[in-house]
C-alpha positions, 0 to 999 in steps of 0.5 A: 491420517493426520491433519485434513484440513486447516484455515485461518479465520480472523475476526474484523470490526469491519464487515466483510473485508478482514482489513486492519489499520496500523495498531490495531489488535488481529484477533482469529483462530486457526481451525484444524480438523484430526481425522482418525480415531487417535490423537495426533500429534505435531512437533511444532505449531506455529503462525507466521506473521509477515509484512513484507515489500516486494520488488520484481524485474527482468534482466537478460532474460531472467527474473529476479526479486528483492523481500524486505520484512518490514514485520515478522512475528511467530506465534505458538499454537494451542488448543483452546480446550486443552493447551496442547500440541496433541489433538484428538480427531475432531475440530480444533479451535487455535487461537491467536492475537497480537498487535500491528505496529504503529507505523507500518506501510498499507497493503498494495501493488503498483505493477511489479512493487508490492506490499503484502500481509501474510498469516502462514499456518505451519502445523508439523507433525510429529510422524513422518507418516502423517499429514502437517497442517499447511494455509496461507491468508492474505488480509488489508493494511489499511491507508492511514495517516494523521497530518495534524502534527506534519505543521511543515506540511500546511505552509502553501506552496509556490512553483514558478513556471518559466517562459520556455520555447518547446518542441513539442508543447505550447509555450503560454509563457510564465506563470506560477502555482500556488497550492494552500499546502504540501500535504493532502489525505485521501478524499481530499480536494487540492485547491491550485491557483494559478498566477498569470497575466491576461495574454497567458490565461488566454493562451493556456486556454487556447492550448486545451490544457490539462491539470494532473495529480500523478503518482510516482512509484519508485522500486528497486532492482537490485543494488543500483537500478531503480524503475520509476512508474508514473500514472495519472489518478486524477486529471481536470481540463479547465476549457477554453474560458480564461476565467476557468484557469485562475483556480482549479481542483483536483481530489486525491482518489481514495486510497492513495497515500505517500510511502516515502520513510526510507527508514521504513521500507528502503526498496519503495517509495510512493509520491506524488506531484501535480503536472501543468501541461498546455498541449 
């Protein structure tokens, strides 16, 4: 007796994937259907929100994990018909709406890092006797964000290699890189010039180098461990002509995007850097 069954539904603007972006409004309903023939009542119904930033990792054997709410948020329930906590048998209709904060990180997972954006439906009955009302959705914070105002981010950049012996690479000699500005956005393509001699275009090409966008994740383990994680996510080898290695292009795949507000979210950052390798 009691509940039978409970999910949440959310209505998005964006066909066939309930994704927000930071600001928006979440609107949706949590359907529950009474079995029985009486009226049943419950002694709380509420809807958690959560934002969370999650970390996972080993140590000696044992698996441990640090949550960092980033949004929290619980909203009481109520029939739409009836604006009670007592619901007779039948379908229910629970509606709720609340807004995103303006700043937020968006939903993803990098190996044991991860943020995730929860509703928890929690429907307590008030009979010991009695079914509660249990479901769990997980929904989309979209990747967003506005360079117009982040003018420290438009001035170009140069980075200046030095002439170094190596073990294990080759050593083309002293070069730089000049990017046309510090910040990208997803989609976007990263122009790179590279400033050389004659002797060092030639060699790099020689050596069959490669140019990579990489992305460093960094995660906390506890009070003072931090595990780092490097990926390639996009990577063009200009061949063995000189002339291709004066500029070259690398897009920054879709999705991707930097969280690195400490004020934010303390336990990930997410950056990226771009890395001149002659093999």
């Amino acid at each position: 007796m009691g509940v039978q069954s409970t999910n949440i539904v959310c209505r998005s603007d964006r066909p066939g994937e309930t994704a927000f972006r930071c600001g928006e409004t979440v609107n949706g309903s949590v359907v529950v259907t009474i079995d029985g023939h009486k009226s049943h009542k419950f002694s709380s119904m509420l809807l958690k929100v959560r934002v969370q930033a999650k970390t996972e990792w080993e140590e000696n054997d044992t698996n441990y994990s640090e949550t960092q709410d980033l949004f929290r948020l619980d909203l009481p329930l109520r029939s739409a018909t009836t604006g009670e906590t007592s619901l007779p048998p039948g379908q229910h209709q629970l509606p709720f709406s609340f807004p995103l904060p303006e700043r937020l990180p968006h939903t993803m997972k990098y190996h044991e890092a991860k943020v995730v954006f929860l509703l928890k439906a929690r429907l307590k009955s008030s009979s010991m006797w009695s079914w509660d009302g249990a479901q769990e959705v997980k929904l989309r914070i979209l990747p967003q964000r506005d360079l117009s105002q982040c003018f420290d981010l438009a001035a170009p950049l140069k980075m200046l290699r030095e002439d170094k012996w190596t073990m294990w690479n080759g050593n083309p000699g002293e070069f730089s890189v000049t990017v046309a500005k510090q910040g990208y956005v997803a989609g976007e393509t990263i122009d790179l010039w590279i400033d050389a001699s004659d002797g060092v275009y030639t060699e790099l090409a020689q050596l069959d180098g490669h140019v990579k966008l990489k992305r460093l994740v960094v995660a906390r383990e506890g009070k003072k461990n931090y595990n780092e994680e490097r990926t390639s996510i996009a990577t063009v080898k200009p061949g063995k002509a000189a002339s291709a290695w004066h500029r070259i292009q690398l897009t920054v795949p879709e999705d991707e995007i930097t969280m690195d507000d400490l004020a934010l979210c303390r336990i990930i950052s997410v950056t990226y850097y771009v890395k001149v390798k002659a093999l």
